[in-house]
C-alpha positions as CSV (number, residue, x, y, z in Angstrom):
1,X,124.9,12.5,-143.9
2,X,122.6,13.1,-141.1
3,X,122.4,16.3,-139.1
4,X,124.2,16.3,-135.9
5,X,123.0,18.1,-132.9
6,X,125.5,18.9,-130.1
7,X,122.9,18.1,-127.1
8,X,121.9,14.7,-129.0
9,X,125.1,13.4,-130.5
10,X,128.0,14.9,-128.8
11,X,126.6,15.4,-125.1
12,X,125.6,12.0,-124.6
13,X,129.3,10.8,-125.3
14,X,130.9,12.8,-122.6
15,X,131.5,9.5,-120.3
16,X,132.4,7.7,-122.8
17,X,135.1,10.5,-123.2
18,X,135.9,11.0,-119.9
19,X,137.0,7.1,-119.5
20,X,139.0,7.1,-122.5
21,X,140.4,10.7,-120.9
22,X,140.7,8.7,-117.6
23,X,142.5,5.9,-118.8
24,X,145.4,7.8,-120.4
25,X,146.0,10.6,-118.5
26,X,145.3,8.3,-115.0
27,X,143.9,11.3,-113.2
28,X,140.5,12.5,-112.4
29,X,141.1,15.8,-112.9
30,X,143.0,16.4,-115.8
31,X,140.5,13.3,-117.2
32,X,137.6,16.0,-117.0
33,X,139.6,19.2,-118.5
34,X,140.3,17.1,-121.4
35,X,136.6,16.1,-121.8
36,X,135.4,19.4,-121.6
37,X,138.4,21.0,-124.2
38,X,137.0,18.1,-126.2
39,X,133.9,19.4,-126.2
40,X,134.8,23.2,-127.0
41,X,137.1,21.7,-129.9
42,X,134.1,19.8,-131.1
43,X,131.9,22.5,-131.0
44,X,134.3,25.1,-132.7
45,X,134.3,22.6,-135.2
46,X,130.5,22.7,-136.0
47,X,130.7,23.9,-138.9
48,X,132.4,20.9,-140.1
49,X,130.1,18.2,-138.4
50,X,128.1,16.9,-142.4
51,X,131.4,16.2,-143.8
52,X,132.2,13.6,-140.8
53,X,131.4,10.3,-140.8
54,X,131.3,9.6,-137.7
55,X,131.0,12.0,-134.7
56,X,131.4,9.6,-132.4
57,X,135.0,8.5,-133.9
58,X,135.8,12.2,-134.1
59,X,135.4,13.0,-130.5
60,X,137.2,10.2,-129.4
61,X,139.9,11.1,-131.9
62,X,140.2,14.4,-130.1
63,X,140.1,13.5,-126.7
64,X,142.5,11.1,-127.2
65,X,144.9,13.5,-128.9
66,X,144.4,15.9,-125.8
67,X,144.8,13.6,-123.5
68,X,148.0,12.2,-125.0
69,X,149.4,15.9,-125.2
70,X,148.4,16.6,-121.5
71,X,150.2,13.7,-120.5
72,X,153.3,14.3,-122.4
73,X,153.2,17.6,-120.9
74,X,153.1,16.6,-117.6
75,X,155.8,14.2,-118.2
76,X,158.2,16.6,-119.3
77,X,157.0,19.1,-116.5
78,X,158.4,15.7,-114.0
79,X,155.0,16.0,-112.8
80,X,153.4,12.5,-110.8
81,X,150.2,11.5,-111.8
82,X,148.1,10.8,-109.6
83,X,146.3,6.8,-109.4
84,X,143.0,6.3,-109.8
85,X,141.6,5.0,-106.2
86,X,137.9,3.7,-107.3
87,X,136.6,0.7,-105.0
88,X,136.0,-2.4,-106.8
89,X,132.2,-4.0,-106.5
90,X,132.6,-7.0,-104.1
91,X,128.9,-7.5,-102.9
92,X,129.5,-10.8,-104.9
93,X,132.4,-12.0,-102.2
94,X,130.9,-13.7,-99.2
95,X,133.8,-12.8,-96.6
96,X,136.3,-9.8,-96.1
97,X,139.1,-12.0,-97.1
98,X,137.8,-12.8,-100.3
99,X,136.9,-9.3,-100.9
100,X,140.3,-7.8,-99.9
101,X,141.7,-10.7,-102.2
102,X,139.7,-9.2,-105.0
103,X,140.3,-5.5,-104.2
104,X,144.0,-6.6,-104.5
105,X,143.4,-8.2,-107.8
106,X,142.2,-5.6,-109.7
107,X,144.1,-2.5,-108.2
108,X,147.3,-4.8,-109.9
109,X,145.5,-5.6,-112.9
110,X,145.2,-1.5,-113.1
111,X,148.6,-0.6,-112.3
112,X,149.4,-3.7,-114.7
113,X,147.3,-2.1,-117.9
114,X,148.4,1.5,-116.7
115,X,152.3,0.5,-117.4
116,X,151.1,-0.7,-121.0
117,X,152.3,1.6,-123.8
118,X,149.9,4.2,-124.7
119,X,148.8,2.7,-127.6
120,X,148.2,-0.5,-125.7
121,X,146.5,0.9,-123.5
122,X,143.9,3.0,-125.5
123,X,143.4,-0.1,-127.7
124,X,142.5,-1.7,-124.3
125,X,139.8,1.1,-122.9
126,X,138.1,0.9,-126.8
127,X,138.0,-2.6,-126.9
128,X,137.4,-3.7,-123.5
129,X,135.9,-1.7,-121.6
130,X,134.0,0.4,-124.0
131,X,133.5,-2.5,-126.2
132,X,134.6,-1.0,-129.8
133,X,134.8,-2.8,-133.0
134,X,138.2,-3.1,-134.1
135,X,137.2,-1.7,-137.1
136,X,136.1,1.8,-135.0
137,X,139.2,1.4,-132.9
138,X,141.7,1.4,-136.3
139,X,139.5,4.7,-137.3
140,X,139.6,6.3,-134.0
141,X,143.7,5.8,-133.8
142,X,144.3,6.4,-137.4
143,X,146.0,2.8,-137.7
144,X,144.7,-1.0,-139.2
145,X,142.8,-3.2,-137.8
146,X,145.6,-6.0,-137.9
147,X,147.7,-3.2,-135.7
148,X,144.9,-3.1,-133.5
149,X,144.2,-6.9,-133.4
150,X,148.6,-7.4,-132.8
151,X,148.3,-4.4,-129.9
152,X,145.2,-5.8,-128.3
153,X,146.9,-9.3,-128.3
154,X,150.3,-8.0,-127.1
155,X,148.3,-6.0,-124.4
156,X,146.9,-9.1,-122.8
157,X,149.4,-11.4,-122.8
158,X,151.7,-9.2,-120.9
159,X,148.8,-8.5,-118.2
160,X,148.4,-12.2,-118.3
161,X,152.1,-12.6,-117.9
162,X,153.2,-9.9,-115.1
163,X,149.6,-10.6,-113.2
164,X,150.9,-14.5,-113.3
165,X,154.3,-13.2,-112.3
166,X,152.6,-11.5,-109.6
167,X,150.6,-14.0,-108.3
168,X,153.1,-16.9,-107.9
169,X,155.4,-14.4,-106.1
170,X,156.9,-15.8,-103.2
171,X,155.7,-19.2,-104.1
């Protein structure tokens, strides 16, 4: 086992936390708080960081399991959470219709992956977007990589469906 050193091994993961924090929770704020208890749970835990294999996988682990209970909590409070309004790069369109067109396009795709299951959902930011093995996505979420490899698969087919749905509507 290697030595781990907070400032070189867990620090640098903080965004990779804070998407993962993002993507379930689906706000900002709460997205942060849950990065930085991450980080104090992770650092209570020093004293435990040679008998784990991975600390990357272990923060993850964590945030995700914070972020889940925040959410749940908020739920059951009948609290609304609030959507996540980032602007889409369109320097690539060449006219405003084509860029409102995109804008369009992804803020369904969003709303699209943010009705996915959790589960779905986290298999989705791992995979996709932080681009995770699904051999370190089955150890960050405690489940087989032929449960990831279904939930990834069952994840994108209803995007493709409901975003197809979606885009014949009216037609």
């Amino acid at each position: 086992m290697k030595k781990i050193s907070f400032r070189n091994d867990v620090l640098p993961l903080k965004n990779e936390l804070f998407r993962l924090a993002l993507r379930i929770t689906l706000n900002r704020a709460e997205a942060e708080d849950v990065v930085q208890e991450t980080m104090i749970k992770v650092w209570n835990r020093r004293d435990k960081w040679e008998e784990i294999e991975s600390i990357e996988a272990f923060c993850l682990t964590i945030c995700r399991n914070i972020a889940i209970d925040k959410t749940k909590k908020a739920e059951n409070q009948n609290l609304s959470l609030a959507d996540n309004h980032d602007v889409p790069d369109s320097s690539y369109s060449s006219n405003p219709e084509e860029q409102a067109e995109q804008r369009d396009r992804v803020a369904l795709i969003r709303r699209l992956i943010g009705e996915l299951p959790e589960k779905q959902r986290s298999i989705m930011q791992l995979r996709d977007v932080e681009g995770k093995s699904y051999k370190d996505i089955a150890k960050i979420l405690a489940i087989s990589e032929e449960q990831v490899k279904i939930n990834i698969f069952r994840a994108r087919q209803t995007i493709k469906q409901k975003f197809i749905e979606a885009e014949n509507y009216g037609l």
